[in-house]
NURO-320842 format. One record per residue (C-alpha): residue in three letters; x, y, z; residue number from 1. Coordinates in steps of 0.1 Angstrom, whole numbers, plus 2048, in hexadecimal, padded with zeros to 3 digits. Layout:
NURO-320842
+---------+-----+-----+-----+-----+
! residuo !   X !   Y !   Z ! num !
+---------+-----+-----+-----+-----+
!     ALA !   X !   Y !   Z ! NUM !
...
+---------+-----+-----+-----+-----+
END
This chain:
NURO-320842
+---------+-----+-----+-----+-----+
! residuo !   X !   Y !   Z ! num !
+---------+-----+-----+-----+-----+
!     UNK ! 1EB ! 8F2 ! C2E !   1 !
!     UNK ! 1C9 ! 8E0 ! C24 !   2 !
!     UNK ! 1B3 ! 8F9 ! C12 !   3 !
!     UNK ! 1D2 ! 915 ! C0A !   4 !
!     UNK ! 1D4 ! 923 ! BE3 !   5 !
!     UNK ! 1EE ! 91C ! BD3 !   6 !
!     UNK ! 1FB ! 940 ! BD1 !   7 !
!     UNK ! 1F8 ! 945 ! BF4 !   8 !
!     UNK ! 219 ! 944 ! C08 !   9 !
!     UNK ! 217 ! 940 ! C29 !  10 !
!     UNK ! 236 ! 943 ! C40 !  11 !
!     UNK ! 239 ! 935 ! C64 !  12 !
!     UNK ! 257 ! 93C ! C7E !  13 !
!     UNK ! 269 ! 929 ! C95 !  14 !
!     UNK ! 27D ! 933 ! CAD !  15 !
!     UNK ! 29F ! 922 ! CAC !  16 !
!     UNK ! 2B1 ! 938 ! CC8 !  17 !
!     UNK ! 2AB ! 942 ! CE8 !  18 !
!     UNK ! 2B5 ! 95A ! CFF !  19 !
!     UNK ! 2AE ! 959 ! D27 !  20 !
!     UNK ! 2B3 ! 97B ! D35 !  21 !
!     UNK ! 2A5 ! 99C ! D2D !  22 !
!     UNK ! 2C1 ! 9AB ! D1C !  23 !
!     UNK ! 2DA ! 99E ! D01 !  24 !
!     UNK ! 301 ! 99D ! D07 !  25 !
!     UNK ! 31A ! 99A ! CEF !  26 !
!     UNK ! 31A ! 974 ! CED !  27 !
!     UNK ! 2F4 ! 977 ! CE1 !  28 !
!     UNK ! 2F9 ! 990 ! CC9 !  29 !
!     UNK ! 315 ! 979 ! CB7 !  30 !
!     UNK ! 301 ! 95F ! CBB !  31 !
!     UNK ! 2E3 ! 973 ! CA7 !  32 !
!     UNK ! 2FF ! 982 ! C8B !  33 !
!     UNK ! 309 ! 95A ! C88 !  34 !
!     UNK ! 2E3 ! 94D ! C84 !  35 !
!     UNK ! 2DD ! 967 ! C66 !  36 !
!     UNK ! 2F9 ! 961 ! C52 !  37 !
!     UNK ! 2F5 ! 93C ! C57 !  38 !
!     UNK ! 2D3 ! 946 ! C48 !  39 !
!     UNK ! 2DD ! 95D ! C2F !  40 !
!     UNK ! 2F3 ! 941 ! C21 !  41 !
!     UNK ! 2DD ! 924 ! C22 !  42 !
!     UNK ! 2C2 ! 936 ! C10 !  43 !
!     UNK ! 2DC ! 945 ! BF4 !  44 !
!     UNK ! 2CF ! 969 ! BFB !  45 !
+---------+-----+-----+-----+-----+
END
């Protein structure tokens, strides 16, 4: 970002999953378990 310090961090997020109905089933809460630890292990946390 033009103008940002160089200490200054800034963090932006983007959806990469979406869900259509009001509430989630099982499938979508898989689905979200999956998407974190496909996170967890590309960042090496």
């Amino acid at each position: 970002m033009a103008g940002a310090a160089d200490d200054e961090f800034i963090s932006q997020f983007t959806p990469i999953r979406f869900a259509f109905t009001n509430k989630l089933n099982r499938d979508d809460k898989l689905l979200l378990v999956f998407d974190a630890l496909a996170c967890i292990i590309h960042d090496g946390s």
